[in-house]
C-alpha positions in Angstrom: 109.3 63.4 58.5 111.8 61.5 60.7 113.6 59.0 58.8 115.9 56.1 60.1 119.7 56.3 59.9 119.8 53.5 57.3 117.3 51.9 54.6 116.8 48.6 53.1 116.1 48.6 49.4 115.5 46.5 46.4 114.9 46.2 42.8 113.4 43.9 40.4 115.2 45.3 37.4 118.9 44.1 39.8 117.2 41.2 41.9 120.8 40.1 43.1 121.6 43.4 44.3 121.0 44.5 47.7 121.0 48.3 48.2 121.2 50.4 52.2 120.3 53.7 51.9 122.2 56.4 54.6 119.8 58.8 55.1 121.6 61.5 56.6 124.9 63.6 55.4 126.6 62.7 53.8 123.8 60.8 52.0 124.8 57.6 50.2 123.4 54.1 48.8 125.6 51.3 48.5 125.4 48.5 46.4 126.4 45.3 49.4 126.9 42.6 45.8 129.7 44.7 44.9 130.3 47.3 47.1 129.3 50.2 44.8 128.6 53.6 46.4 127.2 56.4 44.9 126.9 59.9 47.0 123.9 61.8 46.8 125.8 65.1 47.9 128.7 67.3 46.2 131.7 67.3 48.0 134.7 70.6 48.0 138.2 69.8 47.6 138.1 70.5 51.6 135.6 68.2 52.2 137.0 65.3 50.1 139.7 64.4 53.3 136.9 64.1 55.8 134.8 62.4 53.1 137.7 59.7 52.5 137.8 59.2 56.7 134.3 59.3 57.2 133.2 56.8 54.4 135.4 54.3 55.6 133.3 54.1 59.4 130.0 55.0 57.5 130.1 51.7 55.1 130.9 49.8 57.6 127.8 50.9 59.7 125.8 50.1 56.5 127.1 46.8 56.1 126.3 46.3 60.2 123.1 47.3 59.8 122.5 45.1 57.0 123.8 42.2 59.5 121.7 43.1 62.2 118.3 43.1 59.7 118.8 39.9 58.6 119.5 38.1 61.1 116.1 39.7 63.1 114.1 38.2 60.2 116.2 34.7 60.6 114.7 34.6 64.4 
């Protein structure tokens, strides 16, 4: 299955959270109400740097993304 780069989702059980999904690795969801990221993959030592340069451009995609949906369904 092809996937998209990033993923809307919601909850009931956190209905003022809104959660994007990055489907690809390093796999991630964030939390945009408080910024909250949990990371679907384990990371080395090694990988940690690249991790802590990488995650930096990555969330700010998410939150981009998250822009760029909402204001298509404000049109």
């Amino acid at each position: 299955m092809d996937l998209p780069k990033f993923l809307l989702a919601d909850n009931t059980d956190y209905p003022t959270a809104i959660f994007v999904l990055h489907t690809e690795y390093p796999r991630f969801i964030i939390n945009l109400e408080n910024d909250e990221v949990e990371w679907f993959e384990e990371f080395s030592p090694e990988d940690r740097k690249d991790l802590e340069e990488e995650s930096t451009r990555l969330i700010s995609e998410a939150t981009d993304f998250y822009d760029r949906e909402v204001a298509r369904y404000e049109d």
